[in-house]
ROSE-4610 file (N, C-alpha, C; in Angstrom, 1 decimal, always signed):
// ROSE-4610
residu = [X/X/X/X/X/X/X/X/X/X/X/X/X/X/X/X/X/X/X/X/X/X/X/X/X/X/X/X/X/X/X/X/X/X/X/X/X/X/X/X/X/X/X/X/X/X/X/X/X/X/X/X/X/X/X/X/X/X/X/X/X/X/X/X/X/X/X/X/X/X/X/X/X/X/X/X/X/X/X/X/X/X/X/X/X/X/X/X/X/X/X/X/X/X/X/X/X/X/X/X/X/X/X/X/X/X/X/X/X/X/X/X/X/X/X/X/X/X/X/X/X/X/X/X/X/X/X/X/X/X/X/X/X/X/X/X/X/X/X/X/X/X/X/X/X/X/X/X/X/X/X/X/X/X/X/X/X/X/X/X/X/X/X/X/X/X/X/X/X/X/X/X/X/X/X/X/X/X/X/X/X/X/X/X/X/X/X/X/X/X/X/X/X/X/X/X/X/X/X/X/X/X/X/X/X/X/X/X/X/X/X/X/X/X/X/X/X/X/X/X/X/X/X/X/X/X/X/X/X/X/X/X/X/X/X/X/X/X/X/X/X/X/X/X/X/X/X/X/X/X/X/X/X/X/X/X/X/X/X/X/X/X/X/X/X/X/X/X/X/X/X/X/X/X/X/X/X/X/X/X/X/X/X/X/X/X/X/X/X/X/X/X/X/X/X/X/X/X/X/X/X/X/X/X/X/X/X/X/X/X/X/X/X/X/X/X/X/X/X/X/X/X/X/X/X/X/X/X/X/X/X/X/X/X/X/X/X/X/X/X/X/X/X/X/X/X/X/X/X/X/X/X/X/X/X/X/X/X/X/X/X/X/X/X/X/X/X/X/X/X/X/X/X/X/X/X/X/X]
num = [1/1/1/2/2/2/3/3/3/4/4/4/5/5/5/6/6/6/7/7/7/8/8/8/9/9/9/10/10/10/11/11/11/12/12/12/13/13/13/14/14/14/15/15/15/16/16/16/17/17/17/18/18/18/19/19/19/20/20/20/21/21/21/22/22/22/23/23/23/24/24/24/25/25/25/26/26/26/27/27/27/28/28/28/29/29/29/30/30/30/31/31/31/32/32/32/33/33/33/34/34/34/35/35/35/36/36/36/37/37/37/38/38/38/39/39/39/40/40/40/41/41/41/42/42/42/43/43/43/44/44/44/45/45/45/46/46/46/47/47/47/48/48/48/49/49/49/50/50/50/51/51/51/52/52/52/53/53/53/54/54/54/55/55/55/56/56/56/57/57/57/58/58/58/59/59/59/60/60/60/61/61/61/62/62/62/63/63/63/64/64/64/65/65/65/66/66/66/67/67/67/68/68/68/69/69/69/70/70/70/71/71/71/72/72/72/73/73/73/74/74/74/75/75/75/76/76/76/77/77/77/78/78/78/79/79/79/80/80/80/81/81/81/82/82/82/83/83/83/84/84/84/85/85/85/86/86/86/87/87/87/88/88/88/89/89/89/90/90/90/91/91/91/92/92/92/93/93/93/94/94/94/95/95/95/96/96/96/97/97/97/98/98/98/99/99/99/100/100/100/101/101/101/102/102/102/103/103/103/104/104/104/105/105/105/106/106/106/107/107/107/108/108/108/109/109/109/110/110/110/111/111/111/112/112/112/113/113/113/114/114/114/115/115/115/116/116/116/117/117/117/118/118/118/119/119/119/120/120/120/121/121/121/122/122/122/123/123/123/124/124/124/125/125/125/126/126/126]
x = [+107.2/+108.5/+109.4/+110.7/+111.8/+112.0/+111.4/+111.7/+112.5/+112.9/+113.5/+112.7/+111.8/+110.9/+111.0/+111.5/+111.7/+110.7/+109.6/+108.4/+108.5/+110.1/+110.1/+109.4/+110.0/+109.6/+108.0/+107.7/+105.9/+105.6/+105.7/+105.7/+105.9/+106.8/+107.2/+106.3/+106.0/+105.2/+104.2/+103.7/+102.1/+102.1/+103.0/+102.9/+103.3/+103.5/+104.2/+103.1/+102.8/+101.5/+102.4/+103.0/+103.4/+104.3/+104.4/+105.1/+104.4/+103.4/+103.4/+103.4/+103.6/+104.3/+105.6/+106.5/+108.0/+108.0/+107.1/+106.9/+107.0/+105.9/+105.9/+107.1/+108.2/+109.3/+110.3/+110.1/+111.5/+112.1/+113.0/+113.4/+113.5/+113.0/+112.2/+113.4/+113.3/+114.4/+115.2/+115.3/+116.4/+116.3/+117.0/+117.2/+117.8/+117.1/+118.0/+118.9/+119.8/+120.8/+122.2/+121.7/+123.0/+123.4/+124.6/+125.1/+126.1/+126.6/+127.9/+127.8/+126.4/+126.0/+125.7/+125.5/+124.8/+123.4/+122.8/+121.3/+121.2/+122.0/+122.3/+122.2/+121.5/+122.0/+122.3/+122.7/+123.5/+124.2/+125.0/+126.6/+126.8/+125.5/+125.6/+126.1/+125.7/+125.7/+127.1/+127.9/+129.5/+129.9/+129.7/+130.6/+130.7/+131.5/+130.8/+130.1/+130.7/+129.9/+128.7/+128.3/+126.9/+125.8/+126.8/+126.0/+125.9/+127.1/+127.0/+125.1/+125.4/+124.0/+123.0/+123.0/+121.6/+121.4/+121.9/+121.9/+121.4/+121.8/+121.5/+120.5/+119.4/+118.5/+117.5/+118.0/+117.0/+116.8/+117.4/+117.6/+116.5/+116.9/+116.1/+114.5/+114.3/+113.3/+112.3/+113.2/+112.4/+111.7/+113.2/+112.4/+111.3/+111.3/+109.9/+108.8/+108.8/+107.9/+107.3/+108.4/+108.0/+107.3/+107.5/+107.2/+105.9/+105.5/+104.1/+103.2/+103.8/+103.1/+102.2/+103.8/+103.1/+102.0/+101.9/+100.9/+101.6/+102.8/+103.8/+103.3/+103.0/+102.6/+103.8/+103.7/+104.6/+104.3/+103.0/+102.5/+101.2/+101.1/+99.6/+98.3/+98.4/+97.5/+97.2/+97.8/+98.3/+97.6/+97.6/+97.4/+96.1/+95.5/+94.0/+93.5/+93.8/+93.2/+92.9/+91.8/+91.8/+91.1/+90.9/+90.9/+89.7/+88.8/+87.5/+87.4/+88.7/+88.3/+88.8/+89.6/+90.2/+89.3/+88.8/+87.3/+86.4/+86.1/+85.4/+86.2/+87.2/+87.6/+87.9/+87.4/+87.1/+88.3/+89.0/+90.2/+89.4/+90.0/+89.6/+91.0/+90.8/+91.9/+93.0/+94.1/+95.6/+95.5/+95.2/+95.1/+95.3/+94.0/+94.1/+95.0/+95.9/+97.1/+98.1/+97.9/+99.3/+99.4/+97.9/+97.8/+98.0/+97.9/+97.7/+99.5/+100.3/+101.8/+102.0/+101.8/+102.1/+102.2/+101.3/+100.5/+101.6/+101.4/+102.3/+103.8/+104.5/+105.8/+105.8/+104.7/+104.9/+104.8/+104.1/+103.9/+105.2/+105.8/+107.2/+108.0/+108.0/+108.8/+108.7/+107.3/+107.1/+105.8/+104.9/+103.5/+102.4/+102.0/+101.1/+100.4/+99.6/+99.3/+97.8/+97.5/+95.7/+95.2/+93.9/+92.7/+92.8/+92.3/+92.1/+93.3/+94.2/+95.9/+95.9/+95.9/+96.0/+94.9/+93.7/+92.9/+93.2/+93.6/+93.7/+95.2/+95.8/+97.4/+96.9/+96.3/+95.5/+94.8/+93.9/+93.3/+94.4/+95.2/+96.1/+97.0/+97.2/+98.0/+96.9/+95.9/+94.8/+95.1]
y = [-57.7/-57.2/-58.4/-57.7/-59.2/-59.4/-60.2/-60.5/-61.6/-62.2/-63.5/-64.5/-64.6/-65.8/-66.2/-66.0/-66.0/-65.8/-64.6/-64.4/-63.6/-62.8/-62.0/-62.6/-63.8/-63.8/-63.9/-64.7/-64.7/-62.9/-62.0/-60.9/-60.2/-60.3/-60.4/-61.2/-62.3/-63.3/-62.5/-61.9/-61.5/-59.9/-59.4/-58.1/-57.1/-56.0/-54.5/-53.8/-53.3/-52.2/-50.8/-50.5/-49.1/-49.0/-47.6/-47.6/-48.3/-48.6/-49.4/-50.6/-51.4/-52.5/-52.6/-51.7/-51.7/-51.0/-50.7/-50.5/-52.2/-52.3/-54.0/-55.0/-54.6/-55.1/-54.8/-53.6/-53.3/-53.8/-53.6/-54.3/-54.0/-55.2/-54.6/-54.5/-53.9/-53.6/-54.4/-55.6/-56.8/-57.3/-56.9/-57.3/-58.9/-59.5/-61.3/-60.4/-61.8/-61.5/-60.6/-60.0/-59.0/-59.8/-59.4/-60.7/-61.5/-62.2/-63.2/-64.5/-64.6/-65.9/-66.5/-66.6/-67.4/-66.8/-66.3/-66.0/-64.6/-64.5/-63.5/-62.3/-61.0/-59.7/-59.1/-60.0/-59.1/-58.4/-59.3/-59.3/-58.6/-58.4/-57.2/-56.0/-55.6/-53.9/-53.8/-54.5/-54.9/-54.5/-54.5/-54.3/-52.9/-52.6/-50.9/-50.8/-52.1/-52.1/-52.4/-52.8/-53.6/-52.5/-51.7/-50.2/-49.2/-49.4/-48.4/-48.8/-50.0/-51.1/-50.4/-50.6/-50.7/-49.3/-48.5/-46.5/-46.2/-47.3/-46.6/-47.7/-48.6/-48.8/-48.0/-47.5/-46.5/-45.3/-45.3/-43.9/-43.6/-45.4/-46.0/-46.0/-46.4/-46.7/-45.0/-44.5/-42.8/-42.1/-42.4/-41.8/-42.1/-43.3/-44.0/-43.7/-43.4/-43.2/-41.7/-41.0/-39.7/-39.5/-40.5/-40.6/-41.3/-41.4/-42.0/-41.2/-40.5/-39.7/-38.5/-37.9/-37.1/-37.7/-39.3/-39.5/-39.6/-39.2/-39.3/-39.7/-39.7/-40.7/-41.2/-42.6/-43.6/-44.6/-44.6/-45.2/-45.0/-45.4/-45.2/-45.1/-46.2/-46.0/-45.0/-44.4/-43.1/-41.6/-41.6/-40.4/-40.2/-38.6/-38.4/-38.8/-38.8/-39.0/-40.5/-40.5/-42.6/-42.4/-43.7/-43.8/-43.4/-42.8/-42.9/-41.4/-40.6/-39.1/-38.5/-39.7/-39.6/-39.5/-40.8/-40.6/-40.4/-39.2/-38.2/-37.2/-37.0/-36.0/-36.1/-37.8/-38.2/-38.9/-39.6/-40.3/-41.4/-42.9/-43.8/-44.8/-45.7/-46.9/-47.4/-46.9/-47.0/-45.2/-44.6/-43.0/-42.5/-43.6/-43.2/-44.0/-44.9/-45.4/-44.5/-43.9/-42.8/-41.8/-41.2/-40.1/-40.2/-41.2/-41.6/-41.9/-42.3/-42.4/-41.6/-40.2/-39.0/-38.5/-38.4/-37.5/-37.7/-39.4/-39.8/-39.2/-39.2/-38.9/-37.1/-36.5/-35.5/-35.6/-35.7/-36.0/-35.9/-37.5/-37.4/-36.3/-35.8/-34.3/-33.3/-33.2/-32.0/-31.7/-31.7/-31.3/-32.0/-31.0/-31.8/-32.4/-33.7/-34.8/-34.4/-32.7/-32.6/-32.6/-33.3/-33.4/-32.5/-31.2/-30.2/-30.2/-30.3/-29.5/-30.6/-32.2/-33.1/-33.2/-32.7/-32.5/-31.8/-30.8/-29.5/-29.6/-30.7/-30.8/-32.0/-32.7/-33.8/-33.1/-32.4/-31.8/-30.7/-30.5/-29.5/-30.6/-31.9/-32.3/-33.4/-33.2/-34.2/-33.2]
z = [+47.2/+47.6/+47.5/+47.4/+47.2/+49.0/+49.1/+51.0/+51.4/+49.8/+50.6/+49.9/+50.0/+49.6/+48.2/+47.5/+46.0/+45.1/+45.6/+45.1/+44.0/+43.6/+42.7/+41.3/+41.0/+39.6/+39.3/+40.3/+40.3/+40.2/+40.9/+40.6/+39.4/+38.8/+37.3/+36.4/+36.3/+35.7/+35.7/+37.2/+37.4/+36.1/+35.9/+34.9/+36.0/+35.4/+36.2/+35.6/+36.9/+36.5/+36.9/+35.7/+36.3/+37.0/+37.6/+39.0/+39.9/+40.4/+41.4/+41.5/+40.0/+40.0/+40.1/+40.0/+40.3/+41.6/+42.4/+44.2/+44.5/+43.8/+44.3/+44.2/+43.3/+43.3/+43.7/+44.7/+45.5/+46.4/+46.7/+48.4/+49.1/+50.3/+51.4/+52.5/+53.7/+54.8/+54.8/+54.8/+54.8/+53.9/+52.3/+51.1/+51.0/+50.0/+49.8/+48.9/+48.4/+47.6/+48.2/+49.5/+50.1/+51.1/+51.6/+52.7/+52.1/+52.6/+52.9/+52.2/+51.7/+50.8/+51.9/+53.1/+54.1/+54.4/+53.9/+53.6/+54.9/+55.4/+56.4/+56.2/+56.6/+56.4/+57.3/+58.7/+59.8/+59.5/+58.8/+58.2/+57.0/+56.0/+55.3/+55.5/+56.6/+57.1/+57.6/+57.9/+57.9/+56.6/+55.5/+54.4/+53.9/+53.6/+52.8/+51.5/+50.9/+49.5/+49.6/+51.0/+50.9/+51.5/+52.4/+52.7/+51.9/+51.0/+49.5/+48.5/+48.7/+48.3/+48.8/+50.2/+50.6/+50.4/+50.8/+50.7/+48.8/+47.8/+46.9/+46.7/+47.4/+47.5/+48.1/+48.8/+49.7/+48.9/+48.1/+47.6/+46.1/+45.7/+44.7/+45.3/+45.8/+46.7/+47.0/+47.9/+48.3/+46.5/+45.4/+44.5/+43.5/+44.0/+43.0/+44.3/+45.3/+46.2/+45.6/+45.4/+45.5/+44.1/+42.9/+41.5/+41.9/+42.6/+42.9/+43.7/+44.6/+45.4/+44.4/+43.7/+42.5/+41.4/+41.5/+40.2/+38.8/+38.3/+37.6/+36.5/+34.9/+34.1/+32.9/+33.2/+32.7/+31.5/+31.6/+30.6/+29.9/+29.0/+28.2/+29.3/+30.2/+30.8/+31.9/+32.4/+33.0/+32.7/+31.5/+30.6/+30.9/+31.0/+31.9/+30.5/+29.4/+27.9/+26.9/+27.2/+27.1/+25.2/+24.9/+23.1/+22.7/+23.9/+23.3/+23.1/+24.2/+24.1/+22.6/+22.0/+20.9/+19.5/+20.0/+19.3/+19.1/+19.8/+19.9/+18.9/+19.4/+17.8/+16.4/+16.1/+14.9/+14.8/+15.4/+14.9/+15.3/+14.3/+14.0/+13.9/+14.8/+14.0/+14.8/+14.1/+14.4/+14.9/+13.9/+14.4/+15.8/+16.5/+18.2/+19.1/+19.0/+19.3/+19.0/+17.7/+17.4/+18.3/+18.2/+18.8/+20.7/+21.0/+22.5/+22.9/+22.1/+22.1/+22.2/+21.2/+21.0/+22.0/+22.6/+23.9/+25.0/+25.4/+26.2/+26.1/+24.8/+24.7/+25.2/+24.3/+25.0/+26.6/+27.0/+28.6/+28.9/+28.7/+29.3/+28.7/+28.0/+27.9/+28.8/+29.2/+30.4/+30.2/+29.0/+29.0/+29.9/+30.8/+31.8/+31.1/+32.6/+32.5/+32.5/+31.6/+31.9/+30.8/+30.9/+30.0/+29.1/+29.1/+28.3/+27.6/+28.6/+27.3/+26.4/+27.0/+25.6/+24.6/+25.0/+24.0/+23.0/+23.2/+22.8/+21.7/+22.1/+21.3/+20.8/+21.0/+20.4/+19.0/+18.9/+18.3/+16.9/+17.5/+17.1/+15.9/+16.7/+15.7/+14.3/+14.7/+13.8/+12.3]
């Protein structure tokens, strides 16, 4: 979390796993960087623009919660469909990288995130 400590970039450095690597980089109840430049955030909650801030932190915040709660998939590794189930249907190579992007992009379009259906559109597009 960004707490102040200046841990963000080590965080960053360390890689983003997903959404719960960008959980790990949100900010926490008393945000750095908000305030009067005297490292303060009493004096934050005094400004409107800084409550305009923190409210569309929170807001930022509640919906990556809820993008986690559901399981959400964001990235390749996400997908219930890994390179080997690929290879099982006879794709070899670059093939099951194409096919595993594919999947994903569909995904983020709206096609659930289940085994069978990507098989099955897996297979459909071989």
């Amino acid at each position: 979390m960004l707490n102040g400590t200046g841990d963000a970039q080590r965080n960053v450095d360390a890689g983003m796993h997903g959404l719960a690597g960008l959980a790990d980089l949100m900010v926490s109840a008393q945000p750095a960087l908000v305030g009067d430049g005297t490292g303060s955030t009493d004096n934050a909650a005094q400004s409107p623009e800084d409550r305009c801030r923190l409210a569309d932190i929170q807001q930022a915040e509640d919906l990556l919660n809820t993008l986690l709660t559901k399981r959400q998939c964001f990235s390749l590794k996400d997908l219930t469909v890994k390179g080997g189930d690929l290879m099982a249907l006879g794709l070899r190579g670059r093939e099951v990288g194409d096919a595993l992007q594919y999947l994903l992009n569909a995904v983020l379009d709206g096609t659930p995130n289940d085994k069978e259906t990507l098989l099955k559109l897996a297979a459909e597009r071989k």
